[in-house]
PDB file with SEQRES, HELIX, SHEET and CRYST1 records, atoms N, CA, C and O in Angstrom:
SEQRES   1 A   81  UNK UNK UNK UNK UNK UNK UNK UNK UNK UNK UNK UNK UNK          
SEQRES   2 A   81  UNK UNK UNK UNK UNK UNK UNK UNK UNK UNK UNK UNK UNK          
SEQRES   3 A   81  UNK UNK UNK UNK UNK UNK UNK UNK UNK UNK UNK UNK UNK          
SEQRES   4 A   81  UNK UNK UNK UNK UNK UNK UNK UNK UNK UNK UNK UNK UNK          
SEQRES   5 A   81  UNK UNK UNK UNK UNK UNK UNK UNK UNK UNK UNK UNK UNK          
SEQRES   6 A   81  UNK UNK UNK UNK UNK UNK UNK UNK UNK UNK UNK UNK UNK          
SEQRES   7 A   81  UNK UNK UNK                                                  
HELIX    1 AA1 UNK A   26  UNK A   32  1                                   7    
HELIX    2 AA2 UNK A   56  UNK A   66  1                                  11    
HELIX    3 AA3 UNK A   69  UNK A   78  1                                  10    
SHEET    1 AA1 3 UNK A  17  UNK A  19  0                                        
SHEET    2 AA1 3 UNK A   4  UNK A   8 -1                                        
SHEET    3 AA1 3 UNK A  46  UNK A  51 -1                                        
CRYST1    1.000    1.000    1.000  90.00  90.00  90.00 P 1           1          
ATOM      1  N   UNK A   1     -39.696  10.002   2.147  1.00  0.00           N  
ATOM      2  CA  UNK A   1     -40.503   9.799   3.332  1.00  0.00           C  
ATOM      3  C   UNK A   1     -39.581   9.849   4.563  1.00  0.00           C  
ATOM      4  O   UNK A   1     -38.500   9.261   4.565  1.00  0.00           O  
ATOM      5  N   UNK A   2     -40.056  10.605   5.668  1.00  0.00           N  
ATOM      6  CA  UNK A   2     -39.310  10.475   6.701  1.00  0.00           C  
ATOM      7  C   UNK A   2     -39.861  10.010   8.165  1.00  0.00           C  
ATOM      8  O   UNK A   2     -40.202  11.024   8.773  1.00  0.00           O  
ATOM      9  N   UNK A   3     -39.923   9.656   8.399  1.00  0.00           N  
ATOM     10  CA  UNK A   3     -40.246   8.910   9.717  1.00  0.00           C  
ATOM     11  C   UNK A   3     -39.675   9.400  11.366  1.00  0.00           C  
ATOM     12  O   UNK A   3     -38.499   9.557  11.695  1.00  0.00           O  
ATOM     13  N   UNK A   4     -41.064   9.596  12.352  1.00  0.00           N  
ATOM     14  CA  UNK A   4     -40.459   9.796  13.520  1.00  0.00           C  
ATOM     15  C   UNK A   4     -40.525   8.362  14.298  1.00  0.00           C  
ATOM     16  O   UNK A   4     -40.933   7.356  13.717  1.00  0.00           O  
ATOM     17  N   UNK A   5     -40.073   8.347  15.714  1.00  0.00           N  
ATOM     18  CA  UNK A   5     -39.791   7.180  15.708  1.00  0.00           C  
ATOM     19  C   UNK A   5     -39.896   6.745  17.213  1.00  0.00           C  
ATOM     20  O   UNK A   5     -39.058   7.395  17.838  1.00  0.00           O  
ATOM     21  N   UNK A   6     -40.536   5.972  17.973  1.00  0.00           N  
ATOM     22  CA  UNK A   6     -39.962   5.535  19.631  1.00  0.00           C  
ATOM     23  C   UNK A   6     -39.923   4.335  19.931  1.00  0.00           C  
ATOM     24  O   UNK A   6     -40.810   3.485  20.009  1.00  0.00           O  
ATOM     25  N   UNK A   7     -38.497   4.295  20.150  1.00  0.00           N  
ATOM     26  CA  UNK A   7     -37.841   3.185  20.675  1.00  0.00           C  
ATOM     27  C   UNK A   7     -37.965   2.537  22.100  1.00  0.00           C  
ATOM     28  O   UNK A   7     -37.670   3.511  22.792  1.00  0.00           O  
ATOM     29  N   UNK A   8     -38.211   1.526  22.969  1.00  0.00           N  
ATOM     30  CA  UNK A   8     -38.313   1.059  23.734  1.00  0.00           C  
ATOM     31  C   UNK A   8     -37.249   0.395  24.854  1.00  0.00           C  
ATOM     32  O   UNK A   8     -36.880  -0.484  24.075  1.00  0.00           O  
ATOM     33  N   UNK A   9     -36.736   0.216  25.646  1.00  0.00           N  
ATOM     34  CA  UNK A   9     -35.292  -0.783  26.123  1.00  0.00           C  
ATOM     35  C   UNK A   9     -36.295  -1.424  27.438  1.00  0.00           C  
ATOM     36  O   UNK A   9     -36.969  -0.486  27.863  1.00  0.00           O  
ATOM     37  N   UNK A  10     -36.502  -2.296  27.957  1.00  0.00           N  
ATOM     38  CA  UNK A  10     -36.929  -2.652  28.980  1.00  0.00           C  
ATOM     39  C   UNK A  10     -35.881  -2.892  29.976  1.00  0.00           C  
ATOM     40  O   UNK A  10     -36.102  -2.861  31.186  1.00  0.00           O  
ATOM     41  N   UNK A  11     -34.498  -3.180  29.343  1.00  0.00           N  
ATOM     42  CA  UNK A  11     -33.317  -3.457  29.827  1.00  0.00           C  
ATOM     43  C   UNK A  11     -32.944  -2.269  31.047  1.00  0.00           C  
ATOM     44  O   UNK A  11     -32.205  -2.330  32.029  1.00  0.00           O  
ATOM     45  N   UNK A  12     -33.593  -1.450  30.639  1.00  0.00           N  
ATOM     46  CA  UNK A  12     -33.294  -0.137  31.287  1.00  0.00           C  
ATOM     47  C   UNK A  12     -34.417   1.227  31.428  1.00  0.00           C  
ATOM     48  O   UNK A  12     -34.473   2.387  31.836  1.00  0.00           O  
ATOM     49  N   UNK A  13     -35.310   0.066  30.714  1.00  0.00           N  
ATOM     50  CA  UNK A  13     -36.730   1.270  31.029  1.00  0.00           C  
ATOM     51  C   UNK A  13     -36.762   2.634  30.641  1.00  0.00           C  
ATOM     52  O   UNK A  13     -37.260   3.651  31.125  1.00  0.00           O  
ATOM     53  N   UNK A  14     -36.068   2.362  29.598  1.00  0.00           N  
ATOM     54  CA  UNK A  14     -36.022   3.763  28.951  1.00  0.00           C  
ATOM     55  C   UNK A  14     -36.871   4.151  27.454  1.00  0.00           C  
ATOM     56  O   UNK A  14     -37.479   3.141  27.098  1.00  0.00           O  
ATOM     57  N   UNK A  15     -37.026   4.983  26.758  1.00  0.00           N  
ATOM     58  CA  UNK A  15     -37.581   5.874  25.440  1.00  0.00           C  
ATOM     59  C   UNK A  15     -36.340   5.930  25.002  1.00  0.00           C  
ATOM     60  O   UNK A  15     -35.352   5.812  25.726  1.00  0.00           O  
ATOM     61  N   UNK A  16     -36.321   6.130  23.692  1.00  0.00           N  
ATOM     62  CA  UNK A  16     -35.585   7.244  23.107  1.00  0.00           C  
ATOM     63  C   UNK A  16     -36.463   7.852  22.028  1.00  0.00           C  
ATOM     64  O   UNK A  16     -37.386   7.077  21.776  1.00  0.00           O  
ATOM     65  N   UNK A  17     -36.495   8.680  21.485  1.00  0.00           N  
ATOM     66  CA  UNK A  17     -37.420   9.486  20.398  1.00  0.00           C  
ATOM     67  C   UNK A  17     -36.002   9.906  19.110  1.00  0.00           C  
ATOM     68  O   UNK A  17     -34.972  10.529  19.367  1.00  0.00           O  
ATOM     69  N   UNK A  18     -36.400   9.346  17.813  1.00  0.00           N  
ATOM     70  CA  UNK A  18     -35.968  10.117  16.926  1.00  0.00           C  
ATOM     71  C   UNK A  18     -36.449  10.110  15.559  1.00  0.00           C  
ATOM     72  O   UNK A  18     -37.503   9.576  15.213  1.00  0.00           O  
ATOM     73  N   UNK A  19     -35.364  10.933  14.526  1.00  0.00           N  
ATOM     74  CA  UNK A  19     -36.255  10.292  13.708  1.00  0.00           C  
ATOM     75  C   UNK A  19     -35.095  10.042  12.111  1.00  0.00           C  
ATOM     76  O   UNK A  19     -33.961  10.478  11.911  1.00  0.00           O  
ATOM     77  N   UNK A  20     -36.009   9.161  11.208  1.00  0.00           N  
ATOM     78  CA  UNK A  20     -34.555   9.203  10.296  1.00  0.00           C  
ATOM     79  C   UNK A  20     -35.459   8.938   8.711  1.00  0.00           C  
ATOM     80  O   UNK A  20     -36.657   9.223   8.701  1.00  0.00           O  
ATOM     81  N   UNK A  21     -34.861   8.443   7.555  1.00  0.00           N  
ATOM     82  CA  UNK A  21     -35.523   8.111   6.548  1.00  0.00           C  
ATOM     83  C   UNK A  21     -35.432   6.829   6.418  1.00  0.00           C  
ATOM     84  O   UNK A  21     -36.512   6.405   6.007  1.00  0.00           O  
ATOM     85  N   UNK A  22     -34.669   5.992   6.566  1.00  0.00           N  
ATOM     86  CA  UNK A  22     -34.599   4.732   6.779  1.00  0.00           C  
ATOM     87  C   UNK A  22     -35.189   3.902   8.832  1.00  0.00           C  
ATOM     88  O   UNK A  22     -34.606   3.876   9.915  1.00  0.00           O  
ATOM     89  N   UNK A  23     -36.519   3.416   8.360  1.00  0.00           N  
ATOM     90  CA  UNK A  23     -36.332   2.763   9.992  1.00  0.00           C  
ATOM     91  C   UNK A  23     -36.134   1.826  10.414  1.00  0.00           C  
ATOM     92  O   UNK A  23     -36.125   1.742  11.642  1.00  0.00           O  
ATOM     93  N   UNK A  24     -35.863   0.586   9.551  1.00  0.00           N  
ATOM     94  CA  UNK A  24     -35.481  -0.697   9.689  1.00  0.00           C  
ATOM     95  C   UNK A  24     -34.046  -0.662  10.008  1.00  0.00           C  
ATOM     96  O   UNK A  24     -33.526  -1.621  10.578  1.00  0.00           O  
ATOM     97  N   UNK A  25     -33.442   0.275   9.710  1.00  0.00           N  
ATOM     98  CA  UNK A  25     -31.511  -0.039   9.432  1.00  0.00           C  
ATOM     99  C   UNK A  25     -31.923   0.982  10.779  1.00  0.00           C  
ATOM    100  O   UNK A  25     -31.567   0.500  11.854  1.00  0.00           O  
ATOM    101  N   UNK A  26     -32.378   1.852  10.836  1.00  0.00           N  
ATOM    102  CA  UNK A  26     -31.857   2.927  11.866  1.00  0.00           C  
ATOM    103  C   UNK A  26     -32.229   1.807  13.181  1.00  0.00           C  
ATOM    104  O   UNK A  26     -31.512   1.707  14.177  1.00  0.00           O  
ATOM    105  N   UNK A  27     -33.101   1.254  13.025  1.00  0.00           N  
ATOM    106  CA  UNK A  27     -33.708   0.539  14.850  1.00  0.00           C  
ATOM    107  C   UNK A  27     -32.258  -0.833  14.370  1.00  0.00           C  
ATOM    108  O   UNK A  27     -32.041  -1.570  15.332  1.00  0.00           O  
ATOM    109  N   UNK A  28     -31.905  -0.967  13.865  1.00  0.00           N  
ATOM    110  CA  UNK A  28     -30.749  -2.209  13.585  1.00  0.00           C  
ATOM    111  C   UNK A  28     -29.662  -1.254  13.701  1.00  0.00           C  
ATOM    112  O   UNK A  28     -28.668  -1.963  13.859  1.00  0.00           O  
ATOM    113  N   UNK A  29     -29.300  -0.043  13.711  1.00  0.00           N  
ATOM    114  CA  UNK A  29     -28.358   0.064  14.220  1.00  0.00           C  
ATOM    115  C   UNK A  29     -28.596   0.505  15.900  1.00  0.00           C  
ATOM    116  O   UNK A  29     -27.634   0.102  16.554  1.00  0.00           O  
ATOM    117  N   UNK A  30     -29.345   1.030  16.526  1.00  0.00           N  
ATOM    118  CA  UNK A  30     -29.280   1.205  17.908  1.00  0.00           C  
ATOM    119  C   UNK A  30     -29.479  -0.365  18.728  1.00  0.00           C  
ATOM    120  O   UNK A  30     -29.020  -0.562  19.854  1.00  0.00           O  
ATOM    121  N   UNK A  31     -30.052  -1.149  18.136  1.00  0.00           N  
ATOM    122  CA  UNK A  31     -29.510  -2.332  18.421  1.00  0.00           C  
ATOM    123  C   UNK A  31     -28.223  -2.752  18.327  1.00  0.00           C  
ATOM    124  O   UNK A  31     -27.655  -3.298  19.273  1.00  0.00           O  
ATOM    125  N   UNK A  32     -27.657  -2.530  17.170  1.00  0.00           N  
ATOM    126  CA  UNK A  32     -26.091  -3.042  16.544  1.00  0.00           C  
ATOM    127  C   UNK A  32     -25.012  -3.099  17.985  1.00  0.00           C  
ATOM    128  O   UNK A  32     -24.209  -3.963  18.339  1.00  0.00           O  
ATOM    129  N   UNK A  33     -25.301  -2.125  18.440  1.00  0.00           N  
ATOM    130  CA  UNK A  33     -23.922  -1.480  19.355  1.00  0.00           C  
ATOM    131  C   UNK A  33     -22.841  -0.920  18.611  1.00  0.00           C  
ATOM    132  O   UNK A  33     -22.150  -0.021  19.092  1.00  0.00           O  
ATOM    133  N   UNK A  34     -22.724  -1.204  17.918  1.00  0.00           N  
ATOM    134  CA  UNK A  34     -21.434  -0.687  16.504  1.00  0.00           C  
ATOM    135  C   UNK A  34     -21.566   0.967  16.801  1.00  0.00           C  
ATOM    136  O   UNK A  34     -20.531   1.424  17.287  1.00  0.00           O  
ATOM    137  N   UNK A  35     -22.368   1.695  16.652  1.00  0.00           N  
ATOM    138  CA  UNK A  35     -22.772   3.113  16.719  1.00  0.00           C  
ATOM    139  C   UNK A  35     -22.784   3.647  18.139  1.00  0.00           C  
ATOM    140  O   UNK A  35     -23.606   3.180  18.928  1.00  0.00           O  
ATOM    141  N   UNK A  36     -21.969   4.554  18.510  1.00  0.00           N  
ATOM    142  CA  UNK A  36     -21.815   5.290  20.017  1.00  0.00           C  
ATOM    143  C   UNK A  36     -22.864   6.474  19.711  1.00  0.00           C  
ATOM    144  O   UNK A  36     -22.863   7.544  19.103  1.00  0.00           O  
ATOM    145  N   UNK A  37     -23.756   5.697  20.463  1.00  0.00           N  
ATOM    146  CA  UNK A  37     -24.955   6.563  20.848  1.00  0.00           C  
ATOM    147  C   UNK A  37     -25.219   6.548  22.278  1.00  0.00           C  
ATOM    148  O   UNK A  37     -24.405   6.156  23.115  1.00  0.00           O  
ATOM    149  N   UNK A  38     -26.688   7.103  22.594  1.00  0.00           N  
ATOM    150  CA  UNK A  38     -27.314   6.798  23.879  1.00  0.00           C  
ATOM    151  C   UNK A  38     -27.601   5.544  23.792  1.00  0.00           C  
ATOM    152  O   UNK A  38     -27.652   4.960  24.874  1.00  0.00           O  
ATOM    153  N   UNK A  39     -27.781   5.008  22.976  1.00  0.00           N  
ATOM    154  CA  UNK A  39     -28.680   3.937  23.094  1.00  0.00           C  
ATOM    155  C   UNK A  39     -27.684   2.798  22.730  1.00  0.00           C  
ATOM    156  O   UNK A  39     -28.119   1.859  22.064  1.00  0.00           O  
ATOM    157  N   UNK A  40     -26.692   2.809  23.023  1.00  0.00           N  
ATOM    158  CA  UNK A  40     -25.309   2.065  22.559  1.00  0.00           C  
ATOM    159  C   UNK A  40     -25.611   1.069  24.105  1.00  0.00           C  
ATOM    160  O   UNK A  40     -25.906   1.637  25.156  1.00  0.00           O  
ATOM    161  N   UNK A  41     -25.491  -0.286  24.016  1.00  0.00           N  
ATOM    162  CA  UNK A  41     -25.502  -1.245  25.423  1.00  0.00           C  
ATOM    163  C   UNK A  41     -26.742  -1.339  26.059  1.00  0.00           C  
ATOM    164  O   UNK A  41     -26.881  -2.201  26.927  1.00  0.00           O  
ATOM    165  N   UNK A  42     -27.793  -0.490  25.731  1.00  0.00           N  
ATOM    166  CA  UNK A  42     -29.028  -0.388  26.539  1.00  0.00           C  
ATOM    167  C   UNK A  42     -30.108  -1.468  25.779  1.00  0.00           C  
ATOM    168  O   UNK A  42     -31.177  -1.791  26.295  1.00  0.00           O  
ATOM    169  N   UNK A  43     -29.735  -1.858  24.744  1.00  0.00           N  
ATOM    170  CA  UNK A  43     -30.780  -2.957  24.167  1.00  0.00           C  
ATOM    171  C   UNK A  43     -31.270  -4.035  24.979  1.00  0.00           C  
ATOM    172  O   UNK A  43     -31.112  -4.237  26.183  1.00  0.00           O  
ATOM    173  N   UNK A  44     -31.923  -4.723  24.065  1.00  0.00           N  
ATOM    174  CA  UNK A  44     -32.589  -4.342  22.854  1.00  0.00           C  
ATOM    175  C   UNK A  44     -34.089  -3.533  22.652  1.00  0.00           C  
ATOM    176  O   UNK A  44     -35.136  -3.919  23.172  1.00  0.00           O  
ATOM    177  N   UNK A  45     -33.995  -2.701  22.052  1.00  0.00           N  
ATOM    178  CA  UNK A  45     -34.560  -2.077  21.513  1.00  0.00           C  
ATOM    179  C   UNK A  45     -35.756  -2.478  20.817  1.00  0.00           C  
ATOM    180  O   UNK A  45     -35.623  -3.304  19.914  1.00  0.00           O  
ATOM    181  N   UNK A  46     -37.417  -1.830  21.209  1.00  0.00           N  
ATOM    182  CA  UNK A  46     -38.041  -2.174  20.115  1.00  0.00           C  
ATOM    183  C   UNK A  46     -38.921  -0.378  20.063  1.00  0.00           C  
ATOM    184  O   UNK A  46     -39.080   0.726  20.584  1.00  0.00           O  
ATOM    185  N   UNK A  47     -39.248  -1.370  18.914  1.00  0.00           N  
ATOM    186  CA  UNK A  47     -40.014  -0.239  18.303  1.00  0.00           C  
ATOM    187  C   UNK A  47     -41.863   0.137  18.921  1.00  0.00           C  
ATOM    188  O   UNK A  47     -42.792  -0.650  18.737  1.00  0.00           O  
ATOM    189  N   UNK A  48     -41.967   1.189  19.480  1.00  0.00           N  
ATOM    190  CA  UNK A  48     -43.382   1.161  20.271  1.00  0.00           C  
ATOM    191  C   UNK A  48     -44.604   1.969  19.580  1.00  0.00           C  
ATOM    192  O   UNK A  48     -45.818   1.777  19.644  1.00  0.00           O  
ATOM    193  N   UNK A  49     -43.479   3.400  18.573  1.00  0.00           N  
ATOM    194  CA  UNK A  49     -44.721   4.099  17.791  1.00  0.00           C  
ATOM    195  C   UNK A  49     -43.737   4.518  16.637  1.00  0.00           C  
ATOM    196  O   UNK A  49     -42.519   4.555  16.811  1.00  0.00           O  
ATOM    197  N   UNK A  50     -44.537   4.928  15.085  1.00  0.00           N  
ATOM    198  CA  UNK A  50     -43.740   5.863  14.183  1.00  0.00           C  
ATOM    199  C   UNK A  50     -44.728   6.448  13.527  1.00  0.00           C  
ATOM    200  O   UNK A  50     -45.938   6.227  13.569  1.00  0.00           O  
ATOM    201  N   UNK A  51     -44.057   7.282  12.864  1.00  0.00           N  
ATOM    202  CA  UNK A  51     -44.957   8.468  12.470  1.00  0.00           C  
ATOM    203  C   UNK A  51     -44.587   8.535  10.950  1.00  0.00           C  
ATOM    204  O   UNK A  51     -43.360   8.523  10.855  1.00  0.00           O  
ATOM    205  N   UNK A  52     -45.401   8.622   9.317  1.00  0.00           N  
ATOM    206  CA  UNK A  52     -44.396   9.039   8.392  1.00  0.00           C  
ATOM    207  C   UNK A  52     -44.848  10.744   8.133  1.00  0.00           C  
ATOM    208  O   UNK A  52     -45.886  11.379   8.318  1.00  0.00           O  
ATOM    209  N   UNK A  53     -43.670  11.035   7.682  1.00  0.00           N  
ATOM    210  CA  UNK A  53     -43.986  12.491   6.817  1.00  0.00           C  
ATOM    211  C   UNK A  53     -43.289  12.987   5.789  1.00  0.00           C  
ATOM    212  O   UNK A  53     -42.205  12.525   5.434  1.00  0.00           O  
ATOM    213  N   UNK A  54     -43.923  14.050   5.195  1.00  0.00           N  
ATOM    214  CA  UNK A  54     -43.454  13.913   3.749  1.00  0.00           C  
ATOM    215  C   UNK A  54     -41.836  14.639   3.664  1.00  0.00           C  
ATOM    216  O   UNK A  54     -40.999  14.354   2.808  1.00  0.00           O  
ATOM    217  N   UNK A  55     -41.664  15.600   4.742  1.00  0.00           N  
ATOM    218  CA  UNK A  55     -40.276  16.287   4.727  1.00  0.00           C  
ATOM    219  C   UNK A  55     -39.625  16.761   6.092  1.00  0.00           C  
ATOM    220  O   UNK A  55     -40.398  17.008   7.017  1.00  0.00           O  
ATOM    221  N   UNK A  56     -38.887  16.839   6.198  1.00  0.00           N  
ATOM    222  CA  UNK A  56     -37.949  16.458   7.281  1.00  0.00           C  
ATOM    223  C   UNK A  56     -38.304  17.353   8.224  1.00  0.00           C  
ATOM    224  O   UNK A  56     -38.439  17.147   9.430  1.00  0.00           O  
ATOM    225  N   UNK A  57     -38.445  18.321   7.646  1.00  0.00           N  
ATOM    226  CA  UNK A  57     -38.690  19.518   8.579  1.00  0.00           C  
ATOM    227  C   UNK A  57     -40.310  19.233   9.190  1.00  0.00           C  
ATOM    228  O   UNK A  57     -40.553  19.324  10.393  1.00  0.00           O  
ATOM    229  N   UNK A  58     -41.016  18.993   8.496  1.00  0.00           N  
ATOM    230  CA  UNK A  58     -42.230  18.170   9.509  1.00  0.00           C  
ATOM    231  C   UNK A  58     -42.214  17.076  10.650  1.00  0.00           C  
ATOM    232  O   UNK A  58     -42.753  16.988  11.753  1.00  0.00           O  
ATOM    233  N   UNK A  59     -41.242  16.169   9.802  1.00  0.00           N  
ATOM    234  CA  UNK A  59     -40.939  15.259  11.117  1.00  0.00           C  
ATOM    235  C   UNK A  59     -39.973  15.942  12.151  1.00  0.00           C  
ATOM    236  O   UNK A  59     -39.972  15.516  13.306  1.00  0.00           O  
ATOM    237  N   UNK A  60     -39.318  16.770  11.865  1.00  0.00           N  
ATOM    238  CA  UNK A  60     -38.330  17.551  13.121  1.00  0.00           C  
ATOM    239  C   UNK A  60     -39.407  18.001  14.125  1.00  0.00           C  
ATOM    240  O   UNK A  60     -39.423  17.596  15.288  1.00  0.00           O  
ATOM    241  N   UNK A  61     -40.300  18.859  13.614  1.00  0.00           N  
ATOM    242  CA  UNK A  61     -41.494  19.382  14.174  1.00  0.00           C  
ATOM    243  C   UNK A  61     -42.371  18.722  15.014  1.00  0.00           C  
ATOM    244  O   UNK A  61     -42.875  19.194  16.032  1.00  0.00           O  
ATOM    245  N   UNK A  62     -42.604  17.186  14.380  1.00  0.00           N  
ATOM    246  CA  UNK A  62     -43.401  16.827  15.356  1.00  0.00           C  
ATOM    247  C   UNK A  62     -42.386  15.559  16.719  1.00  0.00           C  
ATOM    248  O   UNK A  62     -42.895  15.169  17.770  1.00  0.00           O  
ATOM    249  N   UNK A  63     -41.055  15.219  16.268  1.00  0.00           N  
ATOM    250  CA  UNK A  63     -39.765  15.180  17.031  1.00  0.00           C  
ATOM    251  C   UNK A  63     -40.035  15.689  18.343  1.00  0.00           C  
ATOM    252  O   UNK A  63     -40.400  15.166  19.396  1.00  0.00           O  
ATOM    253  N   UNK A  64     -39.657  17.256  17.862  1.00  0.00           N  
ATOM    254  CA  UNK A  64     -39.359  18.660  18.876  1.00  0.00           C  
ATOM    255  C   UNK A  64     -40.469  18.160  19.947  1.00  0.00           C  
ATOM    256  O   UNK A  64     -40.092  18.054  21.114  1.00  0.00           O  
ATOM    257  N   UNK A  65     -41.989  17.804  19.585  1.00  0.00           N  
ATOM    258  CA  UNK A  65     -42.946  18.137  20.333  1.00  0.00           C  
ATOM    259  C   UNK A  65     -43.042  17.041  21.195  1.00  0.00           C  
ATOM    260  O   UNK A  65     -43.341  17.161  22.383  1.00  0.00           O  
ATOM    261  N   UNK A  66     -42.737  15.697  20.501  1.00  0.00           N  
ATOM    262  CA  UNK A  66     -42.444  14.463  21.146  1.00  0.00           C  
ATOM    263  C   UNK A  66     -41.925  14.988  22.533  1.00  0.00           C  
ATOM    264  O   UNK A  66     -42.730  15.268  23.420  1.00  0.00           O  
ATOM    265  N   UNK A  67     -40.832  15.091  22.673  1.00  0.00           N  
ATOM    266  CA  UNK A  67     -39.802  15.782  23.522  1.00  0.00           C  
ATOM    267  C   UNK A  67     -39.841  16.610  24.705  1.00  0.00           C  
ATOM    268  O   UNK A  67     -39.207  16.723  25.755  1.00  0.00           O  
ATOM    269  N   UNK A  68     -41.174  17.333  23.931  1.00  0.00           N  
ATOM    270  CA  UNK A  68     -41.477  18.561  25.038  1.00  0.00           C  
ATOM    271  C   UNK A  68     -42.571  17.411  26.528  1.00  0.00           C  
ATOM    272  O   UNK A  68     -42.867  16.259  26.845  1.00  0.00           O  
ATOM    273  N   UNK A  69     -42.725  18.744  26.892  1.00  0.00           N  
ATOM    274  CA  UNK A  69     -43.576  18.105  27.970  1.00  0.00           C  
ATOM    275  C   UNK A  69     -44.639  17.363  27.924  1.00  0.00           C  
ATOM    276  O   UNK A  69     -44.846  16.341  28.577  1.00  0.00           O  
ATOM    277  N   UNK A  70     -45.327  17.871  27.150  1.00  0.00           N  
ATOM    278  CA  UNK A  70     -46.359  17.638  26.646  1.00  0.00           C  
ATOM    279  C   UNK A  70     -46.433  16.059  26.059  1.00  0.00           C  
ATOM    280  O   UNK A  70     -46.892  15.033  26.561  1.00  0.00           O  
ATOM    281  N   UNK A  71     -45.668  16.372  24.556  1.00  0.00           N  
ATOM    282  CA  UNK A  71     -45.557  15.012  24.141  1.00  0.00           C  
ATOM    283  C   UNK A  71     -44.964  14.137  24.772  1.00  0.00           C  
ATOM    284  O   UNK A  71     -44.867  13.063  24.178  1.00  0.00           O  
ATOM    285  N   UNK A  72     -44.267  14.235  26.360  1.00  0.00           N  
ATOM    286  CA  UNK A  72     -43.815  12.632  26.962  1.00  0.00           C  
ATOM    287  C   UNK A  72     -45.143  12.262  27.559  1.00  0.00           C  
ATOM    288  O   UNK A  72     -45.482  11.093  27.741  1.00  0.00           O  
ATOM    289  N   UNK A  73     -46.063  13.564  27.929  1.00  0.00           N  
ATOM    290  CA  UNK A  73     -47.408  13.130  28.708  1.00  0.00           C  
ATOM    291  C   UNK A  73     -48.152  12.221  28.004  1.00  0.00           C  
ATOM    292  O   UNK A  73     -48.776  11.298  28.527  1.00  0.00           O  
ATOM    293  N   UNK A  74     -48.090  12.514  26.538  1.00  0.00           N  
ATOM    294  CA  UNK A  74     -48.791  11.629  25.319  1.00  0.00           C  
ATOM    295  C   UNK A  74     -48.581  10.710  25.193  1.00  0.00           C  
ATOM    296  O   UNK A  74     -49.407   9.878  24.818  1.00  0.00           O  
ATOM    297  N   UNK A  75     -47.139  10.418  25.506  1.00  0.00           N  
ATOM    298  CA  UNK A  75     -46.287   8.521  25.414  1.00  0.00           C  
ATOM    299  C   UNK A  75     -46.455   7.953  26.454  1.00  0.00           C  
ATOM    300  O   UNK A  75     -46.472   6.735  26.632  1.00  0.00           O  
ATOM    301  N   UNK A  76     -46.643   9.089  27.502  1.00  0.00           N  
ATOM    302  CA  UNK A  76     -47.190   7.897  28.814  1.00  0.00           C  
ATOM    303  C   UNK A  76     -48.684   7.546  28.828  1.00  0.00           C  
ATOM    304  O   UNK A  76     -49.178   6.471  29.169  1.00  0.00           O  
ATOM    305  N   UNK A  77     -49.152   8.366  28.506  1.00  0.00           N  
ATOM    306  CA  UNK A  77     -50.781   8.035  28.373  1.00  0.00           C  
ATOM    307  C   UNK A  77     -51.353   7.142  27.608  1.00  0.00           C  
ATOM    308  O   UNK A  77     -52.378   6.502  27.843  1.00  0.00           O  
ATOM    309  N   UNK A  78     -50.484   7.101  26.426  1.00  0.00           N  
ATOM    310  CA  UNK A  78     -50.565   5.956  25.282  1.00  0.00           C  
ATOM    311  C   UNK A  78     -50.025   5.054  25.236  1.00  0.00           C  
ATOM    312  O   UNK A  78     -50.525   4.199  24.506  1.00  0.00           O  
ATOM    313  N   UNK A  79     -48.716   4.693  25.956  1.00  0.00           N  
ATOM    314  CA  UNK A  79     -47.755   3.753  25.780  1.00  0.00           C  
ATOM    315  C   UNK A  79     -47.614   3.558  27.347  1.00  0.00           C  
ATOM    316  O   UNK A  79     -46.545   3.103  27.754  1.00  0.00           O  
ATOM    317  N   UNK A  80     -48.246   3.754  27.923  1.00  0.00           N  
ATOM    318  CA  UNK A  80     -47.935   3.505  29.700  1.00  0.00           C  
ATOM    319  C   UNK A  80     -46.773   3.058  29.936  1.00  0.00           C  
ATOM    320  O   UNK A  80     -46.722   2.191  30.810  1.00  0.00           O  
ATOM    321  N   UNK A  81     -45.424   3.481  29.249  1.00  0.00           N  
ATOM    322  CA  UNK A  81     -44.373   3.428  29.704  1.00  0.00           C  
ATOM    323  C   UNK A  81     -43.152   4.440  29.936  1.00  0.00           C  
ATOM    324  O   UNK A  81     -42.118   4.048  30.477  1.00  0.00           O  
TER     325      UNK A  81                                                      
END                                                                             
């Protein structure tokens, strides 16, 4: 199972979109700080939407679309943030 994923920071009013097979450890590590990411210092982090799917390449797919224009119009419309 793979999972897409959006993360929250109020700290900084930001999204991040991704996606992984594990989502409990993955949102514990962008919390962690341990991991140099974007999202490294900007916590904490929550979790606002996820998605499952059966193979990676589906969740990349619907990722990609997250991303696009379109799908940030969708996270603001839905997630008014």
């Amino acid at each position: 199972m793979f999972f897409i994923y959006i993360i929250f920071s109020a700290k900084v009013c930001r999204k991040y979109i991704g996606q992984t097979e594990d989502l409990a450890l993955r949102l514990e590590q962008h919390n962690s700080n341990f991991y140099k990411s974007y999202t490294n210092n900007k916590g904490p982090w929550v979790l606002i939407h996820f998605e499952c799917y059966e193979t990676r390449s589906e969740a990349l797919r619907r990722e990609k679309y997250l991303k696009s224009g379109a799908g940030r119009d969708w996270i603001k419309l839905t997630y008014s943030v």
